[in-house]
MDTraj code that builds the backbone (N, CA, C; nanometers):
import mdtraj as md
import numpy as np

residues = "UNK UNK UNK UNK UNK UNK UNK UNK UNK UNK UNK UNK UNK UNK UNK UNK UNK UNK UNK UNK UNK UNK UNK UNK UNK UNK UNK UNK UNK UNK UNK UNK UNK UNK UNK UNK UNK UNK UNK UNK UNK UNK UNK UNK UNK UNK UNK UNK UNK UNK UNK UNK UNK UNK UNK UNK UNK UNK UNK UNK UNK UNK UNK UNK UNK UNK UNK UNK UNK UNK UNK UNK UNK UNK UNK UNK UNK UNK UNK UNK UNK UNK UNK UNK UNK UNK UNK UNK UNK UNK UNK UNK UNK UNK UNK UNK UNK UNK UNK UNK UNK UNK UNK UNK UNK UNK".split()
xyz = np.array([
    [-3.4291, 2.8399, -11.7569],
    [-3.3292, 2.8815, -11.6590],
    [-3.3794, 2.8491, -11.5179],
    [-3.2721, 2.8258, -11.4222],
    [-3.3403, 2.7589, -11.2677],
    [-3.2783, 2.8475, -11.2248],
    [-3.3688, 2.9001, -11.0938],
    [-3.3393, 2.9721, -11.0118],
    [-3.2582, 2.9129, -10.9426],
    [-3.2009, 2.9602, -10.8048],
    [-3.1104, 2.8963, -10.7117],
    [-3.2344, 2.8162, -10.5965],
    [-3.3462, 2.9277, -10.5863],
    [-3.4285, 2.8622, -10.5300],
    [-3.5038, 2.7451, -10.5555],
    [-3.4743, 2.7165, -10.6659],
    [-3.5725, 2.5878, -10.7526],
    [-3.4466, 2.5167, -10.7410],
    [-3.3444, 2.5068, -10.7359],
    [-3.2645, 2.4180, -10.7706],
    [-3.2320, 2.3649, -10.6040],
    [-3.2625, 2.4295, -10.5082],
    [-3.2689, 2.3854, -10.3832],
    [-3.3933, 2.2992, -10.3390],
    [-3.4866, 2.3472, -10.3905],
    [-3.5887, 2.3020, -10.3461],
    [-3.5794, 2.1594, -10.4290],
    [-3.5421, 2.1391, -10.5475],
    [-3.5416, 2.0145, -10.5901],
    [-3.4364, 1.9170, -10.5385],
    [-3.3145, 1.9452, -10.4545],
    [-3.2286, 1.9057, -10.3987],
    [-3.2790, 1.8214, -10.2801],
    [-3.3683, 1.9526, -10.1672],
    [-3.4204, 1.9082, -10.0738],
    [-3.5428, 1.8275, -10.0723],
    [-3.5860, 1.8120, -10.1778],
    [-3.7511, 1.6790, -10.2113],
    [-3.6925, 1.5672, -10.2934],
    [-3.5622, 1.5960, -10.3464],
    [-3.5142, 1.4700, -10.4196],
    [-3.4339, 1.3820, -10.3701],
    [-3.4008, 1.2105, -10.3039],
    [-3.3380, 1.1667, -10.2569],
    [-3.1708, 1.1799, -10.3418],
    [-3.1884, 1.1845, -10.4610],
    [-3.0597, 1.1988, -10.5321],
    [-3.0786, 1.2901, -10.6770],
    [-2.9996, 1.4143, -10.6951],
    [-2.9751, 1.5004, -10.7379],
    [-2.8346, 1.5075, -10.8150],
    [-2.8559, 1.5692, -10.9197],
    [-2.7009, 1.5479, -11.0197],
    [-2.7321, 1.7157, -11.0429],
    [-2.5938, 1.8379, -11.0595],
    [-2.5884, 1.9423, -11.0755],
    [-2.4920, 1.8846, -11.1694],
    [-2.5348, 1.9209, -11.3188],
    [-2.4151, 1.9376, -11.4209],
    [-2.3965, 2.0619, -11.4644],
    [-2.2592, 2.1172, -11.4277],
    [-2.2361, 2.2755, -11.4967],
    [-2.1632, 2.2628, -11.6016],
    [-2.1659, 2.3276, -11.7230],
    [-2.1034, 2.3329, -11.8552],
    [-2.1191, 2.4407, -11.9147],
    [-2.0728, 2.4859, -12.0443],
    [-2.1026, 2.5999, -12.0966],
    [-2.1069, 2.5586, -12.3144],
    [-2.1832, 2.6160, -12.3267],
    [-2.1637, 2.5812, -12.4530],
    [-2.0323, 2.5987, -12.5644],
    [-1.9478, 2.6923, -12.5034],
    [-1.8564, 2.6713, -12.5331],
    [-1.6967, 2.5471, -12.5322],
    [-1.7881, 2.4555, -12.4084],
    [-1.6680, 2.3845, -12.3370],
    [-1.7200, 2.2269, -12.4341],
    [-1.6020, 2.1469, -12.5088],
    [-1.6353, 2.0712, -12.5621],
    [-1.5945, 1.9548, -12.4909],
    [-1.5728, 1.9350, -12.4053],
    [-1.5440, 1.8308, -12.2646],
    [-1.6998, 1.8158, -12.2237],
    [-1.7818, 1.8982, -12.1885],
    [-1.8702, 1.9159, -12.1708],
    [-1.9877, 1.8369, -12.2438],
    [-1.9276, 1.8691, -12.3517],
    [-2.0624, 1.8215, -12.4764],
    [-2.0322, 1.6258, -12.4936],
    [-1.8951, 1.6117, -12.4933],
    [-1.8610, 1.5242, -12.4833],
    [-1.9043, 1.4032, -12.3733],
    [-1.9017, 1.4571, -12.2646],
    [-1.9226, 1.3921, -12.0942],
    [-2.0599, 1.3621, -12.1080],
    [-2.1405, 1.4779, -12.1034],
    [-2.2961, 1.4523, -12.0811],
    [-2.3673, 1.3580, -12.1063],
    [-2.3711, 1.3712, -12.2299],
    [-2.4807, 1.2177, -12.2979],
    [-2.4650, 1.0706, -12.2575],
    [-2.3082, 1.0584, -12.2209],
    [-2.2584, 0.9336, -12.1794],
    [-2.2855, 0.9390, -12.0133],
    [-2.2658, 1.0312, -11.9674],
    [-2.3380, 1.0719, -11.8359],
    [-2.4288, 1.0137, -11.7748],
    [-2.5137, 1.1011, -11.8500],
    [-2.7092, 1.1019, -11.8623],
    [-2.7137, 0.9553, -11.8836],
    [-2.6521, 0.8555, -11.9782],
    [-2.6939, 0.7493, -12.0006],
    [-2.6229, 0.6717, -11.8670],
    [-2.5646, 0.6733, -11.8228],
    [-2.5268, 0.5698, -11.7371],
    [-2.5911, 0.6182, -11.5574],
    [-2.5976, 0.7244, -11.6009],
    [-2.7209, 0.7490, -11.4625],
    [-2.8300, 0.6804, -11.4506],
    [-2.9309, 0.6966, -11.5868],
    [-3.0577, 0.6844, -11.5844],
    [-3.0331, 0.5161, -11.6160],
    [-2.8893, 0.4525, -11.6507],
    [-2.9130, 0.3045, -11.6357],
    [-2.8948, 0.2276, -11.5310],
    [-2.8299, 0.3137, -11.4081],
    [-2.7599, 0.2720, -11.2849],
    [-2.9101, 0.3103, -11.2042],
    [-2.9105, 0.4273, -11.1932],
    [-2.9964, 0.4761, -11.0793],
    [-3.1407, 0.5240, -11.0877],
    [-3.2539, 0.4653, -11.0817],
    [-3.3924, 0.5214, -11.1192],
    [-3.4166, 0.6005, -11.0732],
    [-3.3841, 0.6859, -10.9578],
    [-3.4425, 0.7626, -10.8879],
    [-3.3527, 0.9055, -10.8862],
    [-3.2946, 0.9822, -10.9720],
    [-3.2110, 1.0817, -10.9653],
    [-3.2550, 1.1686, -11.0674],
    [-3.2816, 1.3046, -11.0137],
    [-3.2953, 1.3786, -11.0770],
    [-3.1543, 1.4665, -11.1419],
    [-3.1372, 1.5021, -11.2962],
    [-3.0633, 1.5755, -11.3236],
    [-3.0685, 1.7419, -11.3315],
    [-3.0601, 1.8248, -11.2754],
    [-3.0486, 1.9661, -11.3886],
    [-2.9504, 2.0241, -11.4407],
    [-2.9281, 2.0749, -11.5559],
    [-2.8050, 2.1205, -11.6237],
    [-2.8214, 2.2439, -11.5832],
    [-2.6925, 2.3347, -11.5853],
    [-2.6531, 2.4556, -11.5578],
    [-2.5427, 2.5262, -11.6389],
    [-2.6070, 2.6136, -11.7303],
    [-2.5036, 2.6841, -11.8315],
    [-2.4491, 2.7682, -11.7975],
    [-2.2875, 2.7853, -11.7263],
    [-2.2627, 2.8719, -11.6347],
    [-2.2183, 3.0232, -11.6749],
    [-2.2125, 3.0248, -11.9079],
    [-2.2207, 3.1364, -11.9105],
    [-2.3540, 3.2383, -11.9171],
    [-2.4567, 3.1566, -11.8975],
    [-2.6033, 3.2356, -11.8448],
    [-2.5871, 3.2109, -11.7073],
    [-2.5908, 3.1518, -11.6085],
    [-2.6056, 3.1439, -11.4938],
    [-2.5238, 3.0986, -11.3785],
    [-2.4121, 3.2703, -11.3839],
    [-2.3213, 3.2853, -11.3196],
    [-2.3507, 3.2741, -11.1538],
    [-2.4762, 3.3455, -11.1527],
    [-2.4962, 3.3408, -10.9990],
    [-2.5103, 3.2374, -10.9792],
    [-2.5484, 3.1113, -10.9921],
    [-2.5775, 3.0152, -10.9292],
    [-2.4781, 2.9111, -10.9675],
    [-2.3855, 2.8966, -11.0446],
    [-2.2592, 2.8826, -11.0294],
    [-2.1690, 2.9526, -10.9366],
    [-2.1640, 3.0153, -10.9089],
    [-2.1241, 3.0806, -10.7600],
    [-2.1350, 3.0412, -10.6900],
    [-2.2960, 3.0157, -10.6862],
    [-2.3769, 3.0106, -10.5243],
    [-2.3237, 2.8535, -10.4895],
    [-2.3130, 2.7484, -10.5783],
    [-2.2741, 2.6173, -10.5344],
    [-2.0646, 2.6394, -10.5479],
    [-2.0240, 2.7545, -10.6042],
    [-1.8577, 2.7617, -10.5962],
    [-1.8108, 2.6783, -10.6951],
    [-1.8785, 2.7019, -10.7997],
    [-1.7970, 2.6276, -10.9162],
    [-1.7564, 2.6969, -11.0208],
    [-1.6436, 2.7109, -11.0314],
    [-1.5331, 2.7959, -11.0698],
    [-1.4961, 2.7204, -11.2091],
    [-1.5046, 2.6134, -11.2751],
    [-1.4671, 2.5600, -11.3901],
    [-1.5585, 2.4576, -11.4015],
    [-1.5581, 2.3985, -11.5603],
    [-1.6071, 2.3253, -11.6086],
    [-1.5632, 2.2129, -11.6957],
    [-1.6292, 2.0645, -11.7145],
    [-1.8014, 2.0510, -11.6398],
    [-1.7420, 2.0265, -11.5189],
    [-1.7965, 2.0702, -11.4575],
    [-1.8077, 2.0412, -11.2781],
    [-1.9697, 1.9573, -11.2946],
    [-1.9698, 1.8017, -11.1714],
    [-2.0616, 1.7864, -11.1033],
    [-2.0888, 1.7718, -10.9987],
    [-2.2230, 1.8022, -10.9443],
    [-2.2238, 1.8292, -10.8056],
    [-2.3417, 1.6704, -10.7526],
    [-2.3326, 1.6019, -10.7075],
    [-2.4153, 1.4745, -10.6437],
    [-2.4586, 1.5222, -10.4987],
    [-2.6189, 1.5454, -10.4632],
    [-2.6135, 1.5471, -10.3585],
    [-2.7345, 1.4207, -10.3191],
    [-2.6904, 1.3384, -10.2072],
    [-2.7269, 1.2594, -10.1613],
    [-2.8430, 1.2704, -10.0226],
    [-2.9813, 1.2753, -10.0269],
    [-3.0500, 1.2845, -9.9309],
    [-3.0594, 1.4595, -9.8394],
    [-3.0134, 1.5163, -9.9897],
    [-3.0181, 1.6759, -9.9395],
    [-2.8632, 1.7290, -9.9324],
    [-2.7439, 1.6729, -9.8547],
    [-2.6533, 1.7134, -9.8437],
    [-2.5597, 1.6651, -10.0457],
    [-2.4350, 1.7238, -9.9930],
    [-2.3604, 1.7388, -10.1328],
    [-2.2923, 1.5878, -10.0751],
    [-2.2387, 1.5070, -10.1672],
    [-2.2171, 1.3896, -10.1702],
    [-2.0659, 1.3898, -10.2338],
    [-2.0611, 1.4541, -10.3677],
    [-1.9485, 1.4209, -10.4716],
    [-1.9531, 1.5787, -10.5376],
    [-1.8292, 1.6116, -10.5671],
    [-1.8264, 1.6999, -10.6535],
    [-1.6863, 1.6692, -10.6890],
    [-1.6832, 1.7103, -10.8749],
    [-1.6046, 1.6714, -10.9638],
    [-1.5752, 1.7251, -11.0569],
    [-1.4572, 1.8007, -11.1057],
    [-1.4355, 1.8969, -11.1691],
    [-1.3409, 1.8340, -11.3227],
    [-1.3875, 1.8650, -11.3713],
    [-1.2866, 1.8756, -11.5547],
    [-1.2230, 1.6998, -11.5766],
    [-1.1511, 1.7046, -11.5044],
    [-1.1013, 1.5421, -11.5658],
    [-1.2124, 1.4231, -11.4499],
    [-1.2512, 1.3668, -11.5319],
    [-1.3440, 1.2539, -11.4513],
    [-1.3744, 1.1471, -11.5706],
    [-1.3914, 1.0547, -11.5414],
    [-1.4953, 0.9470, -11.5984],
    [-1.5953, 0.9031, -11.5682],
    [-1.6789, 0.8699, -11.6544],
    [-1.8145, 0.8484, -11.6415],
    [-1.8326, 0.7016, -11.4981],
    [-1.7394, 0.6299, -11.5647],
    [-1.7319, 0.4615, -11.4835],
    [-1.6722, 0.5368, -11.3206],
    [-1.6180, 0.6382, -11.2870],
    [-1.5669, 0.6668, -11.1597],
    [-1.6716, 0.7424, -11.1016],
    [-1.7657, 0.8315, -11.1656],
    [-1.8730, 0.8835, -11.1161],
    [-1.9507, 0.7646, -11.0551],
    [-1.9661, 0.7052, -11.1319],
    [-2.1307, 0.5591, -11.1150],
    [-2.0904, 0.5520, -10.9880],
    [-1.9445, 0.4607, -10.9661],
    [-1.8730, 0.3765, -10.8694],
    [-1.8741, 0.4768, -10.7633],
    [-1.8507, 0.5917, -10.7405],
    [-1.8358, 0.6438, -10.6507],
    [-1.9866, 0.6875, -10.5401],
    [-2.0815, 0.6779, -10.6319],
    [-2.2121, 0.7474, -10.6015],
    [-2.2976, 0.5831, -10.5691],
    [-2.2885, 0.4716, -10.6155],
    [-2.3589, 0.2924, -10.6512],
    [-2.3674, 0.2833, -10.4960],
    [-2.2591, 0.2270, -10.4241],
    [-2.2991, 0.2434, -10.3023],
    [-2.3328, 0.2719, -10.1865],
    [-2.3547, 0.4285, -10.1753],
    [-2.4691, 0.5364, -10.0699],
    [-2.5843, 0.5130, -10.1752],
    [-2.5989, 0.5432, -10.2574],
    [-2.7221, 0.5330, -10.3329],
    [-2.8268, 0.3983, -10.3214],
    [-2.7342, 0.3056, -10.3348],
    [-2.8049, 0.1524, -10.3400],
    [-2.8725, 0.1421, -10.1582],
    [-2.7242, 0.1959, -10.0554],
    [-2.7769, 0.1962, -9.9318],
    [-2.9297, 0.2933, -9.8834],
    [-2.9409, 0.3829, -9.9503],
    [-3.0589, 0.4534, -9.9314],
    [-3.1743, 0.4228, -9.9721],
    [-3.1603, 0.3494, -10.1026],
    [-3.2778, 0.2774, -10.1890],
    [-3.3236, 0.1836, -10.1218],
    [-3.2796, 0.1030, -9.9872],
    [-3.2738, -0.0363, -9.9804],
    [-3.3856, -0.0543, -9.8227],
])
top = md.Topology()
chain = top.add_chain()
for i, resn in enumerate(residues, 1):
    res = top.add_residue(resn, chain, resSeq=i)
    for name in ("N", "CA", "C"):
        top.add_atom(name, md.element.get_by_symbol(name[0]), res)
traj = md.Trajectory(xyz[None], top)
């Protein structure tokens, strides 16, 4: 389980950060991820992920205001970048995040 404080602190030392919230109950969720995870770690070397199960860890679903699921949260160089709630695709995430990301890497 991550604190709110650990999950900041990895925000603020990481140039790029992925917040995935889901719940084990949500099968959108289970669905999204893996295809996710894979097209992150094939697009972008440098991004850290942490998952967030928002029926254990309500407070910190709060604390970032995410009210449904999967919600993701992208933050770029510390600040929030993208956030994306229930209907998304994997190919609109990449595209949306490829070029600030590529510009920061460069």
């Amino acid at each position: 389980m991550q604190t709110i404080e650990n999950i900041n602190q990895t925000i603020n030392e990481n140039l790029a950060v992925m917040l995935y919230f889901s719940a084990p109950t949500c099968n959108v969720c289970h669905a999204l991820k893996p295809k996710l995870l894979e097209a992150i770690e094939g697009n972008f070397k440098n991004f850290e992920v942490i998952s967030i199960d928002t029926s254990i860890e309500q407070e910190t679903s709060a604390h970032f205001s995410v009210f449904t699921i999967p919600t993701v949260l992208v933050f770029l160089d510390g600040k929030e970048f993208l956030r994306k709630s229930r209907h998304m695709s994997v190919g609109e995430v990449i595209r949306e995040i490829k070029r600030p990301y590529e510009i920061m890497n460069s």
